[in-house]
N, C-alpha and C positions, 0 to 999 in steps of 0.2 A: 399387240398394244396399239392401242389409238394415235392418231398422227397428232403428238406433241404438240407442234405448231397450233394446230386446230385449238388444240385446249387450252396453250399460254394466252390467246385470241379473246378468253373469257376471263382472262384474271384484271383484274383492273390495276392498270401500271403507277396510280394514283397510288395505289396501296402497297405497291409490291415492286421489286426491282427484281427484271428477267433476263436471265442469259440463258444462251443453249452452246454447247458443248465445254463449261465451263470448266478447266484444268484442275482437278481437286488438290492436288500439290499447292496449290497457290493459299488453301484453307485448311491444310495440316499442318502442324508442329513439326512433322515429319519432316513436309516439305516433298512428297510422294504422293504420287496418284493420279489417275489417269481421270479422263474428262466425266462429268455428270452430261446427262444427257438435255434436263431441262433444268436451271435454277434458280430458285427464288427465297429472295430476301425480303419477309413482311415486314413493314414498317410499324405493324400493333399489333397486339394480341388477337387484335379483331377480324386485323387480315388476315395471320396466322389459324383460326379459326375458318373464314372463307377458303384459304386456300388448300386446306386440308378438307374439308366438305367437297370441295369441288373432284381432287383427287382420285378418293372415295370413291365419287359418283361415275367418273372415269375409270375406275379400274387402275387409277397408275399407281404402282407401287413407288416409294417415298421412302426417305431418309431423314430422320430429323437432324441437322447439323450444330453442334455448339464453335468449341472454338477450337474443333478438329486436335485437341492435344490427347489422346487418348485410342486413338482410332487409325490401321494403317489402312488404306484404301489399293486396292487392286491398280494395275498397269492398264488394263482395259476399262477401268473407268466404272460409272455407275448408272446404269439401266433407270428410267424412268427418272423422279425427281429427287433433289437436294432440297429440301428447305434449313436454308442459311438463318438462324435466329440472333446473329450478331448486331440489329437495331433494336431487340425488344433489350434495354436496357436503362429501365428506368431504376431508382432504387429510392424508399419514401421511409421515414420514419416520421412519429411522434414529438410534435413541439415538446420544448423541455416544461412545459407549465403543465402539460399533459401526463407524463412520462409516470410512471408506474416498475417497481422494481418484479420479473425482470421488465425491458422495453422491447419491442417488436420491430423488427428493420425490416422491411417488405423490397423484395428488387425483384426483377423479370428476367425470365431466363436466360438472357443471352448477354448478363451481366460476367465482366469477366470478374474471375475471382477474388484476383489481385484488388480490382478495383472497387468490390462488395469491403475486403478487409483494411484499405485504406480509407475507405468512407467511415465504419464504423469505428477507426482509430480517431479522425476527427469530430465523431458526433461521441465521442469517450463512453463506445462501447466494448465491453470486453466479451471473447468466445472464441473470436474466429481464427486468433491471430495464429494456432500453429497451421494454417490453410496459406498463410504468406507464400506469396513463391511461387504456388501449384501455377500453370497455364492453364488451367481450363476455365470453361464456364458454370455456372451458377445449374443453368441444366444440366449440364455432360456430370456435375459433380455429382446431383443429385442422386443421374441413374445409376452413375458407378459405385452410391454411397464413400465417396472417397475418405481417403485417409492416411494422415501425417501425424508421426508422433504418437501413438497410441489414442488418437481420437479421430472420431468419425462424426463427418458432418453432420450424420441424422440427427444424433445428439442434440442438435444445437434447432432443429427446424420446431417450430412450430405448429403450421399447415401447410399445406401446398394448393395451388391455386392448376388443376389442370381440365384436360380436353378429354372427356369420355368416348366411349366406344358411339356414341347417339352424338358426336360432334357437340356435346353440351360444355357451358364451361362452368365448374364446379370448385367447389372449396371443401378442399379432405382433412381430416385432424394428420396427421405425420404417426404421433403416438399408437395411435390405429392400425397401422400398416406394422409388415415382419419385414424388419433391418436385419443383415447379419453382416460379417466381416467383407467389405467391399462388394458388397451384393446390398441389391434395392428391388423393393416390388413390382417397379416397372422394368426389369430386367424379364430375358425367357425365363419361363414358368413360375414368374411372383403372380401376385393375385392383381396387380393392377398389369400386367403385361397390355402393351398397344397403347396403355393413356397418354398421352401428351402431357409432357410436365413443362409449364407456360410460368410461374411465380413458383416462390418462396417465401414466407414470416420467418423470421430468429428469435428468438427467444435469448438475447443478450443483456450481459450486465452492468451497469455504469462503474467507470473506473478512471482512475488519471489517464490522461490521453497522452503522457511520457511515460509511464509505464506500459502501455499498450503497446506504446512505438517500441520500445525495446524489446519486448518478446517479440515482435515482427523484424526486427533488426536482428536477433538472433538466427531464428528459425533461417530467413535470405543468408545470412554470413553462413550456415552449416551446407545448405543448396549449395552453393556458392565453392566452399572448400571441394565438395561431392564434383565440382564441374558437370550440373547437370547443363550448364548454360552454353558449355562450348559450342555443340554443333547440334544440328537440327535433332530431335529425341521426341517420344512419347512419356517421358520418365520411368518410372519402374516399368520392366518388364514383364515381372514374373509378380506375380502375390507372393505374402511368404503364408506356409503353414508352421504351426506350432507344434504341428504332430514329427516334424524335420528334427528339429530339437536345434537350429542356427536359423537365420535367413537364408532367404535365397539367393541373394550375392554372393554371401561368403560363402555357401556351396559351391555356386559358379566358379568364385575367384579361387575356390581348394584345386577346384579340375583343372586350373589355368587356362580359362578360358578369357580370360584379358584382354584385350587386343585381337581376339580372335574377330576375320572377316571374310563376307564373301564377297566381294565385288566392291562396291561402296558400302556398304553395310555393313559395321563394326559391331563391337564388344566395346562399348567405352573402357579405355586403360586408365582408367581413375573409379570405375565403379563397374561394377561385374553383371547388375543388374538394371543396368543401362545402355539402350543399343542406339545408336547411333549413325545420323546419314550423314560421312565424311567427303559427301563428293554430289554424285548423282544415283544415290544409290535408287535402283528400283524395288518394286514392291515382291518382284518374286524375290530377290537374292533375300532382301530381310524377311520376309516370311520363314527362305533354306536356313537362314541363319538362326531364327526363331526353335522352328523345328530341329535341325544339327545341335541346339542347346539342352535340349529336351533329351534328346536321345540320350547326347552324353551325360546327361546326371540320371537317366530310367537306367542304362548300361552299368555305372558305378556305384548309384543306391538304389535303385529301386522306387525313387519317388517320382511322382508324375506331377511335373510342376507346372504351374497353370499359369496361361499371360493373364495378364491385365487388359490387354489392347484387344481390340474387338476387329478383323476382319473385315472390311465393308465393299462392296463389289465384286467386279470379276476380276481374277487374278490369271 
């Protein structure tokens, strides 16, 4: 790989905010993870564009970062770049003289979520609210197509505003693309795999903005009872399938795997399908611990149960 330094040299610090060996525990949920090698934080869409161009051209392999709640990152850290998308967080909608049923709420990707569904409670939009809660961003949701309560965000997009394969920046319909249960097209092997997903449109409906706040006050009070909030977590662990005939917690929590830990790395004891760093847990022990969950439900049923959380670096 190219000498780093050399290349930060050519990012323009106007635009972009750069660290080198920056601690990635400090930008998980987890609160886990060893150092990025070069990182940077665009301050626009524009930079984020330049700064990925440049990469590219360099050969450095890249991470796109949201608000690291979904992602455990290696001990050894991660090779080449971070791009941190925590400043593109704009979020615009339509004057009410304007407005049109449904209305369009446009935010950037490095919107967190929370704060996309407490906006559109104020501007007395309705959609998002069972998304209350989640820690992620606006992007991480997008790739992960996430989903609380039997809905999934796709439902609710309208277009998405991203970063082609030619560094172009483009406007795609949503409806266009193949959604399926917590999978998105720019995941491996969707048809947009490698795009940059940079914006979001909603496709939201006007409604009492007290009623909005209650179904967001609900869905937080159910998080809340779950103790996803106690200690540092990715939230769910596991996806659930249908084909199980239960979730996958209550699978977890039959084998009594509760409380179960290795090192720092728990079994949340309030939820089964929740793991947990009660200390300083590293990224191998929860990974063992990952995998030792796994084992024990393929051993006792035969299902092969799949995280949610994605890997990223060396372990």
């Amino acid at each position: 790989m190219k000498n780093l330094w050399q290349i930060a040299q050519k990012i323009n610090t106007d635009h972009c905010l750069i660290l080198f060996d920056e601690p990635m525990k400090e930008h998980t949920t987890f609160k886990i993870g060893g150092p990025a090698d070069l990182f940077i934080r665009p301050r626009s869409i524009s930079a984020l564009e330049e700064v990925v161009e440049l990469l590219k051209i360099e050969n450095v392999p890249f991470f796109i970062l949201g608000s690291g709640a979904n992602i455990l990152v290696g001990d050894r850290g991660v090779r080449g770049a971070v791009i941190d998308t925590s400043l593109l967080s704009s979020i615009m909608h339509l004057k009410r003289e304007e407005r049109i049923d449904p209305v369009l709420l446009y935010a950037e990707c490095g919107v967190r979520l929370m704060t996309l569904c407490e906006e559109a409670q104020i501007c007395g939009l309705s959609g998002l609210e069972n998304f209350y809660g989640m820690p992620g961003s606006l992007g991480g949701s997008v790739y992960m197509n996430a989903r609380c309560y039997e809905d999934d965000i796709a439902t609710h997009i309208q277009d998405l505003t991203i970063i082609d394969n030619q560094g172009r920046l483009k406007i795609i319909s949503a409806c266009a693309q193949s959604w399926s249960y917590k999978r998105s097209p720019f995941m491996r092997g969707g048809e947009l795999e490698s795009l940059i997903i940079c914006a979001a449109s909603f496709r939201l409906i006007p409604d009492d903005p007290e009623k909005i706040a209650e179904r967001m006050r609900l869905c937080m009070r159910d998080r809340m009872q779950k103790r996803h909030f106690n200690f540092p977590s990715a939230g769910s662990m596991f996806k659930n399938n249908h084909d199980f005939g239960k979730p996958t917690g209550k699978i977890l929590d039959e084998l009594g795997l509760r409380n179960y830990r290795i090192g720092d790395a728990a079994i949340s004891p309030w939820h089964a399908n929740i793991f947990v760093n009660i200390g300083k847990a590293s990224a191998r022990d929860m990974r063992k611990l990952i995998e030792y969950a796994q084992k024990v439900v393929y051993d006792a049923t035969g299902f092969c149960i799949e995280p949610e959380v994605l890997f990223i670096g060396e372990f």
